[in-house]
SEMAR-9861 format. One record per residue (C-alpha): residue number from 1; x, y, z. Coordinates in pm, 1 decimal. Example, Ala and Ser with C-alpha at 12.3 -4.5 7.8 and 13.67 -1.06 7.14 Angstrom:
BEGIN
{r 1, {1230.0, -450.0, 780.0}},
{r 2, {1367.0, -106.0, 714.0}},
This chain:
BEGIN
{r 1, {0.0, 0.0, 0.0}},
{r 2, {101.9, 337.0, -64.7}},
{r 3, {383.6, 531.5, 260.0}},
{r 4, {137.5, 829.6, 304.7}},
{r 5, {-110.9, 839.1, 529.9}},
{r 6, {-450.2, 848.9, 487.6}},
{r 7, {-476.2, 1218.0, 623.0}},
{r 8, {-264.0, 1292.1, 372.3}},
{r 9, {-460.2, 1162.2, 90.4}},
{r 10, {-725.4, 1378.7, 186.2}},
{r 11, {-504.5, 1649.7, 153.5}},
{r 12, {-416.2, 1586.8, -159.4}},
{r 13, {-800.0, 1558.4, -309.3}},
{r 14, {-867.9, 1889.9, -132.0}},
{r 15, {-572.7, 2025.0, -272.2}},
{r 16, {-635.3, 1877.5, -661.4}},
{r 17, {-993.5, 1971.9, -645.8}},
{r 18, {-900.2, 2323.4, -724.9}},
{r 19, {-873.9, 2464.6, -1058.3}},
{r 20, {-615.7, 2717.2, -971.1}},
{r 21, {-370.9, 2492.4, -846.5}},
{r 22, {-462.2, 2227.1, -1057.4}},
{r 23, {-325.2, 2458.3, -1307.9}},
{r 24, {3.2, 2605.5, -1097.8}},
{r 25, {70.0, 2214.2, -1042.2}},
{r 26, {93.7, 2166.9, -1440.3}},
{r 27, {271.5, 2496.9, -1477.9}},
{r 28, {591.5, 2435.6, -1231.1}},
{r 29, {564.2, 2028.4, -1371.6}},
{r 30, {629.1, 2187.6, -1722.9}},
{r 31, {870.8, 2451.8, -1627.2}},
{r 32, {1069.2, 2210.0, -1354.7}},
{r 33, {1066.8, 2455.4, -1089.5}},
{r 34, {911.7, 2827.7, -1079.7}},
{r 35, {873.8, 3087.0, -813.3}},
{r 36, {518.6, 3249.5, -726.2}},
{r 37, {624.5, 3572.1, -875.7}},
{r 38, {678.8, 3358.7, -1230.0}},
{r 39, {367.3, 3165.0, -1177.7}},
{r 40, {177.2, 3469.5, -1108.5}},
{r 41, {219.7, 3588.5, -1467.8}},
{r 42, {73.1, 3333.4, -1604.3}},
{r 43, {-240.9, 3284.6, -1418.2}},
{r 44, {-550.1, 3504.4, -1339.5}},
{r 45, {-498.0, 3537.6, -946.5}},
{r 46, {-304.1, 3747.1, -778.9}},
{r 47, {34.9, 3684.2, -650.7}},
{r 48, {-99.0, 3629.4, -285.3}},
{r 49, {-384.7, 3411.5, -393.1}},
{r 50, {-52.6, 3194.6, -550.4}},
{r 51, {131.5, 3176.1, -257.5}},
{r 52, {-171.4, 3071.5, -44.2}},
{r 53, {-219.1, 2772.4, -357.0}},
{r 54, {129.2, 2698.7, -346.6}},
{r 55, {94.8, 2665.7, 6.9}},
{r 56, {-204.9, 2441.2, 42.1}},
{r 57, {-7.2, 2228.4, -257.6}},
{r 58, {294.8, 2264.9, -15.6}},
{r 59, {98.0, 2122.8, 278.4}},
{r 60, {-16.0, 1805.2, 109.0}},
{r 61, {333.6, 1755.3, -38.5}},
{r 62, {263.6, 1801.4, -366.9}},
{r 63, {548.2, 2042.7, -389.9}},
{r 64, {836.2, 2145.7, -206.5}},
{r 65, {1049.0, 2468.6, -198.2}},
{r 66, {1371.8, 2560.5, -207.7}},
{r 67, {1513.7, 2930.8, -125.3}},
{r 68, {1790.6, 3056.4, -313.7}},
{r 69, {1878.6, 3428.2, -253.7}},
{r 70, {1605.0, 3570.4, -218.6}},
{r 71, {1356.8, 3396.1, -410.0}},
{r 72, {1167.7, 3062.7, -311.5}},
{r 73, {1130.9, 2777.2, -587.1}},
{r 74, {862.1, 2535.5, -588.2}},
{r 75, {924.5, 2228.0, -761.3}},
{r 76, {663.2, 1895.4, -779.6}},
{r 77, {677.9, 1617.8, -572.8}},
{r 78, {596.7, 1314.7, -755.7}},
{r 79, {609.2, 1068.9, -554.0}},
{r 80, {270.1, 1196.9, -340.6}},
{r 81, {85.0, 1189.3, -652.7}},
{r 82, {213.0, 814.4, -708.1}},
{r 83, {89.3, 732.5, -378.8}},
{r 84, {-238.1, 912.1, -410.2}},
{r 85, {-283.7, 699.6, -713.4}},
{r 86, {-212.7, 404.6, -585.6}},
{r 87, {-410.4, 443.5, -288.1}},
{r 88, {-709.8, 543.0, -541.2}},
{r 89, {-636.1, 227.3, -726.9}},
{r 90, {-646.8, -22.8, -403.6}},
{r 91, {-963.4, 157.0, -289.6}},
{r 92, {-1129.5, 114.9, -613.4}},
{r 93, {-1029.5, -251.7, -645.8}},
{r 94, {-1164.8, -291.2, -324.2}},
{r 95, {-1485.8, -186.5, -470.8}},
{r 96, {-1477.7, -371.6, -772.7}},
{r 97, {-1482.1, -696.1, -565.5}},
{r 98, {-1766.1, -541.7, -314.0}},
{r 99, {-1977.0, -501.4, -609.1}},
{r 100, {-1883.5, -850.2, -773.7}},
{r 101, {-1978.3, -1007.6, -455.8}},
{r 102, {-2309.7, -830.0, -444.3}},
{r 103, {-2400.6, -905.4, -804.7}},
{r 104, {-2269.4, -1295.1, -722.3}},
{r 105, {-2508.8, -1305.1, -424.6}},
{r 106, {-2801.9, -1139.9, -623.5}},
{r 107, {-2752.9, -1369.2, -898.1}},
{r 108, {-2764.7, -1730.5, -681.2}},
């Protein structure tokens, strides 16, 4: 099973279920790293409404930051999104054979 915790993956739902950082998430991905000042230019919020994103995306570990000088860089953290999927994937499985039992008992 996946090394996060289940806290976590909650985290990380609330976290993806927003639009905006949905979309920062893609944007340092593509870019490899970016600071909120870069990210800022290239979405419709503010550059406080990015650093409270990048924090929230921060807090579930879906990115991690790095100062140098003066700026901060946020760069993704893969890893929590592999373990969010997989976590996805065992709970769905565990469905699939919920519902196979069901429809096996209905049918007999």
């Amino acid at each position: 099973m996946a090394t996060a915790d289940n806290t976590n993956f909650e985290n990380v739902l609330i976290a993806l279920a927003d639009p905006t950082r949905r979309e920062l998430l893609d944007l340092i991905a593509l870019r490899g790293q970016a600071t909120a000042t870069a990210l800022a230019t290239a979405v419709t919020v503010s550059r406080q409404a990015v650093v409270k994103h990048l924090t929230i995306l921060k807090d579930a570990k879906l990115v991690s930051s790095n100062r140098v000088g003066r700026e901060v860089r946020y760069k993704v953290c893969p890893q929590q999104l592999s373990s969010t999927a997989e976590w996805m994937e065992n709970l769905a499985a565990d469905w699939d054979r919920k519902l196979d039992w069901i429809k096996r008992m209905a049918e007999d």
